[in-house]
C-alpha positions as a printed Julia matrix, in Angstrom:
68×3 Matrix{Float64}:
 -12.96  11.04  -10.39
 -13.45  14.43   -8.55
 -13.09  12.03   -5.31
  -9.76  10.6    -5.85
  -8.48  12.27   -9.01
  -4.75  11.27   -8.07
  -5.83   7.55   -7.86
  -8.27   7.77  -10.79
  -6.53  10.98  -13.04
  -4.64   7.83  -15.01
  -6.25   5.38  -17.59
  -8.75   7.93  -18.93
  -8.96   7.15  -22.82
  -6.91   8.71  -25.1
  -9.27  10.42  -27.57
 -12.45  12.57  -26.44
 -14.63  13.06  -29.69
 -17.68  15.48  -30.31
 -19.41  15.26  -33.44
 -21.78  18.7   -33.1
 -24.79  17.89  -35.31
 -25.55  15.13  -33.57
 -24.55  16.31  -30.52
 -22.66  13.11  -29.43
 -19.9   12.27  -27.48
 -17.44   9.24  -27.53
 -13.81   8.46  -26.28
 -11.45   6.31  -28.17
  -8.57   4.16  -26.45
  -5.55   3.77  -29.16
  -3.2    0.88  -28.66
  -0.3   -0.73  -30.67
  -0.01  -3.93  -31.39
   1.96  -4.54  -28.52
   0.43  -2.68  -26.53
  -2.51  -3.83  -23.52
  -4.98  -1.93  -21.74
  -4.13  -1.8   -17.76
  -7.0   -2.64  -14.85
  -7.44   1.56  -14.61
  -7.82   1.73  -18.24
 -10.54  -1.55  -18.07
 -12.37   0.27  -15.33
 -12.19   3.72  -16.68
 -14.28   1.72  -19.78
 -16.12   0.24  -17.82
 -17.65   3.14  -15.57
 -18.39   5.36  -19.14
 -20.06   2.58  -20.62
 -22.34   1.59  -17.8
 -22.85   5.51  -18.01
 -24.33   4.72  -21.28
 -21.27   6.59  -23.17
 -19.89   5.42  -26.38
 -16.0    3.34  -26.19
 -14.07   1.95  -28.86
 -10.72   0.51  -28.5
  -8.68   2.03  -32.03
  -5.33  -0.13  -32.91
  -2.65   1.91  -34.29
  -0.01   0.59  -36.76
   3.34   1.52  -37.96
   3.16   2.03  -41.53
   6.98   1.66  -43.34
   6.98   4.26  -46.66
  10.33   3.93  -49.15
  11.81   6.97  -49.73
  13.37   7.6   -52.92
């Protein structure tokens, strides 16, 4: 990424997450339901988890609320 940051800046997930008593570290992708991950996306996954680091796609939802 340090390489060709302009090419490869895009398409990094959307969510870095740190939990400090454990001391892990995981990135989340969020999506809607309409929504598709793109081939920099799908590699940017791919290089962090063949780097052994934790990925997990999240789908987000529109939730409708009735206001009174």
């Amino acid at each position: 990424m340090a390489q060709e940051y302009r090419e490869r800046g895009g398409g990094v997930p959307d969510l870095f997450l740190w939990c400090p008593d454990t001391k892990e570290v995981m990135f989340s992708e969020v999506k809607s339901e309409n929504d598709r991950l793109s081939d920099t996306q799908r590699l940017w996954i791919h290089v962090l988890t063949g780097a052994g680091i934790r990925v997990e796609l999240c789908a987000a939802g529109a939730w409708q609320t009735k206001m009174e």
